[in-house]
N, C-alpha and C positions, 0 to 999 in steps of 0.2 A: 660630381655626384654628392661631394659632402656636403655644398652649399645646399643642394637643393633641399637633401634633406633636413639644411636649419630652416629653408623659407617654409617646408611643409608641416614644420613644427611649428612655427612661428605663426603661421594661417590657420593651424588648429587650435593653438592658443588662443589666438583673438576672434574665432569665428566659433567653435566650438566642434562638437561631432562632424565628421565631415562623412562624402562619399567619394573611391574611386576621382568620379566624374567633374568633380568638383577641384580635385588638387592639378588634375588634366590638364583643366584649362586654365587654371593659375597660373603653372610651368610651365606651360606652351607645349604638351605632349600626350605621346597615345593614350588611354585609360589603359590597355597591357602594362605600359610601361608605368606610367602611375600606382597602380595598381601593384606592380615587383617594388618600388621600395617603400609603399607604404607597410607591404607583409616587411620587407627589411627590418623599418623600424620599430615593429610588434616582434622580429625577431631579437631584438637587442633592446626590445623591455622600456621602447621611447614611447611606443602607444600599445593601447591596449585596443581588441577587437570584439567586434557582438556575435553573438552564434547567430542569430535572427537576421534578415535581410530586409534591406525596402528594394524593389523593384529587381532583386535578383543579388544585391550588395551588401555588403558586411557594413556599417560604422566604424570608423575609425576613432580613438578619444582620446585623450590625454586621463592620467592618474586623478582624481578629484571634478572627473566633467559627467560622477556617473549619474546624476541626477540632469542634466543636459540630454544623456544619451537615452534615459527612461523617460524624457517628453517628446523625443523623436521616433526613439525603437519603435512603444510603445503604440503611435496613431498608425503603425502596419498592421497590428493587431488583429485580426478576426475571427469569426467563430467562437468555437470551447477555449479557444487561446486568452481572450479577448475578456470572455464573462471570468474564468478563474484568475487574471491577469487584476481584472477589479476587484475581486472576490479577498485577494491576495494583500492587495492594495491598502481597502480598507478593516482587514482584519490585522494586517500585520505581522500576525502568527496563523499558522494553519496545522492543527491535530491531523497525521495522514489517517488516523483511524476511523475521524469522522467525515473523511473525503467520501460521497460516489466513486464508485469505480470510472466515469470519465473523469472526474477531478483528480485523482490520482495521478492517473496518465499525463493530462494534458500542465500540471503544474512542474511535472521532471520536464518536462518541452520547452517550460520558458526558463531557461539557464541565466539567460542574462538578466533576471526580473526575481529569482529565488536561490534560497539557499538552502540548501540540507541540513538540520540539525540533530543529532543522535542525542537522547538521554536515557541515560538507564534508570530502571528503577526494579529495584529487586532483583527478579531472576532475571527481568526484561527489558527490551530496549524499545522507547517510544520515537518515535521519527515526528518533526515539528519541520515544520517548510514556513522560512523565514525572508518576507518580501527587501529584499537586497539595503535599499535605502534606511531600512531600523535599526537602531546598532546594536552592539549585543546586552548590552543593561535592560534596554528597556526591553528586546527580545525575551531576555532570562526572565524579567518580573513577568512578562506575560505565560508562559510556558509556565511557572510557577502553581502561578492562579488557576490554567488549565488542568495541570495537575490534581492541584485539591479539590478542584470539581468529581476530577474522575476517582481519586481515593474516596471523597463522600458519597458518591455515588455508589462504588464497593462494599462500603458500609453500610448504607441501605441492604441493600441488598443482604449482606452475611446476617444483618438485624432479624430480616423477613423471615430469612430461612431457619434463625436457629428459634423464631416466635412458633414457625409451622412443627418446630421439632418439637417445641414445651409443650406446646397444644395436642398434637401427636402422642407425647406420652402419658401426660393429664386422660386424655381418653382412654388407652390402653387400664393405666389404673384404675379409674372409675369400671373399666368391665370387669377386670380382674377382682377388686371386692366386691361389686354386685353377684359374679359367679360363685366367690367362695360363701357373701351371706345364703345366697338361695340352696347351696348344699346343706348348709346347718339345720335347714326348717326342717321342718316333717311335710312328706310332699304333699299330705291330706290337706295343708295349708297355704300349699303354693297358688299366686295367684296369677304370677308373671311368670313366662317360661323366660330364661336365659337367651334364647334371640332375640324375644320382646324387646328385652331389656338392652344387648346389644344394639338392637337399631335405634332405640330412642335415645342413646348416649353417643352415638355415631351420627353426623349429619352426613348428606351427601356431601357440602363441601369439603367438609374434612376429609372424606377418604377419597377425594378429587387431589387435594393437596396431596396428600399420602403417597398416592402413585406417583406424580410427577416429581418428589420428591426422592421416590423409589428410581426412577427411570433418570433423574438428572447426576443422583451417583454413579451409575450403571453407565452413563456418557463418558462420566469422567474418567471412569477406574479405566474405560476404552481408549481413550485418548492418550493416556498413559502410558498406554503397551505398546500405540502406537510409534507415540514419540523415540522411543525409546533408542529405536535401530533405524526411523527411515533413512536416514544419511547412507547410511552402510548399505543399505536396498539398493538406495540409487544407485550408487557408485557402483554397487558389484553387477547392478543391472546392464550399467553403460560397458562395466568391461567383457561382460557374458555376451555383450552382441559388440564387439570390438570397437565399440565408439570413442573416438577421439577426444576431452577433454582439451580445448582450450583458455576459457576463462570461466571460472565459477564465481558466485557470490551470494551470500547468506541475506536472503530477504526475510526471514523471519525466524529464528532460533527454532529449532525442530520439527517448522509447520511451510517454509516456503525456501526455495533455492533455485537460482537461474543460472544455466552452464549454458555456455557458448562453443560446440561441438563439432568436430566434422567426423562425418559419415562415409565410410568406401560405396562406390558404386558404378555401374556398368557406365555410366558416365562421367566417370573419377570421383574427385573428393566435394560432396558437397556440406554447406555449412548450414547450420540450424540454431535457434534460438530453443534450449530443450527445460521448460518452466518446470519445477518437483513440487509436487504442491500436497503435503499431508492431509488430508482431508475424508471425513467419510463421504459426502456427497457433491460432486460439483454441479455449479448451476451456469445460470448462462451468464452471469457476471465474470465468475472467474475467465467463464471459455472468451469474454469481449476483450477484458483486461489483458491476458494474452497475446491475443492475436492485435491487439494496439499496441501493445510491445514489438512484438514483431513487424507489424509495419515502420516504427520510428527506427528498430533497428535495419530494417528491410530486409529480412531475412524469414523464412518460414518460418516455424514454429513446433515443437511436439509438446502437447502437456500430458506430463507424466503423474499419476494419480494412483495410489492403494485405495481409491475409494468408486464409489459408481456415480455415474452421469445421468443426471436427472431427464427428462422425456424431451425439456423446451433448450437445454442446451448441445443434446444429441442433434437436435432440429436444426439448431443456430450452426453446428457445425458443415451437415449435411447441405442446408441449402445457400448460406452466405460466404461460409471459409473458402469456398473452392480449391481445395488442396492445400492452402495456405496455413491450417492446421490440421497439425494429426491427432487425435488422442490415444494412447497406450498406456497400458495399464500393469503394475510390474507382480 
């Protein structure tokens, strides 16, 4: 046995990624048996293994063959795997915030092809999907640059808002002394009445900004109160209907969390994929993103929501999920 296991080292050395099928007929034996001590050697850290398959088969590799194993993995490739796979390739870094919701999905799926990378920034945590082959220098300078994009982009933004504020209160004081001059006259000499004068100092645009400005605080102060307790919602949700906690994990600090659950029932203990997602409204994205989760984990699904479900992902659920998700609302 120990020989064999130096010739099957020895044959991935000089040949490279191998399959099964391949060391079989080297060593003159079963692919089962091939097959037990190549997992040996992946057991005791002499090769390393792919999550992805060609023809039903894992890769076998040696430490330093991973660029060997990503010209091989990689041509099994298909579909959403395939385009984010390139996608991955030639970007090298990938923002998960600015993924589609199938690019999301389908970049956690190529394990052997990306890497997860968490950075924080402020109160939050940004997620970067790092294509396996780039190392971390040149990772970090890109993450970097992506970063300052999206703080000048912030900045924009905070620019606009406090321009619509100046502008906002610039009008208010232009009403404000045209009212108090028009009380000083004598009104035998008034020529503008004080509404006049309000509309012609007020444009539509501006009281268009105003509202939305009014309505984008009135979001926030909401989302606030929201955040606050949902954790505690959930949880006391799960234990008010005696649901079993298995494995939890914080997908987005106060706004996203996915517990792995079991549930009692007249046909004992079943298992679910139960997604918490803070939200006021959900749409049919979330409810796809979900229920793709739950298919990679193969398990159903419940998305749990404080918020309402829009008309086209009640739809999505109704006529596609066929049981395979639920929605509940706590």
């Amino acid at each position: 046995m120990a020989d064999q296991r130096e010739v099957i080292l020895n044959y991935v050395k000089y040949h490279g990624p191998v399959l099964p099928v391949q060391i079989s007929k080297h060593v003159n034996t079963s692919i089962l048996f091939a097959s037990a001590m190549l997992s040996e050697l992946v057991s005791n850290k002499n090769l390393k293994i792919s999550h992805a398959s060609i023809g039903g088969s894992p890769l076998y590799y040696l430490s330093g063959q991973e660029e060997l194993m990503d010209s091989k993995l990689s041509a099994s490739l298909s579909g959403r795997e395939k385009e984010i796979y390139n996608l991955l390739k030639s970007k090298k870094v990938l923002k998960e915030n600015d993924l589609e919701p199938w690019q999301r999905i389908a970049v956690k799926s190529i394990t052997d092809f990306s890497r997860l990378i968490n950075v924080k920034a402020e109160d939050n945590v940004e997620n970067f999907w790092k294509y396996h082959l780039v190392n971390d220098e040149e990772a970090k300078q890109i993450i970097s640059e992506l970063m300052k994009d999206t703080y000048n982009k912030q900045q924009q933004v905070q620019e606009i808002v406090s321009n619509l504020k100046n502008e906002e209160l610039i009008v208010q004081n232009k009403i404000q002394q045209a009212e108090q001059g028009i009380q000083t006259k004598n009104e035998n000499q008034l020529e503008t009445k004080p509404q006049e004068i309000r509309q012609i100092l007020t444009k539509p645009e501006i009281k268009f900004e105003q509202k939305q400005l009014a309505e984008n605080t009135k979001v926030k102060r909401e989302v606030k109160k929201i955040d606050s307790n949902f954790y505690n919602e959930v949880i006391n949700f799960m234990k008010n209907n005696k649901v079993e906690i298995l494995k939890e994990e914080i997908v987005k600090k106060n706004k996203e969390f996915d517990f792995v659950v079991s549930i009692n029932s007249s046909f004992g203990k079943l298992r679910y994929l139960v997604k918490a997602k803070n939200k006021a409204l959900i749409n049919d994205a979330d409810v796809s993103i979900a229920f793709s989760e739950g298919q990679l984990k193969k398990i159903p699904v419940i998305l749990l929501t404080n918020g309402r479900i829009n008309k086209k992902a009640a739809l999505l659920i109704e006529q596609k999920m066929q049981g395979q998700l639920i929605l509940k609302n706590i």
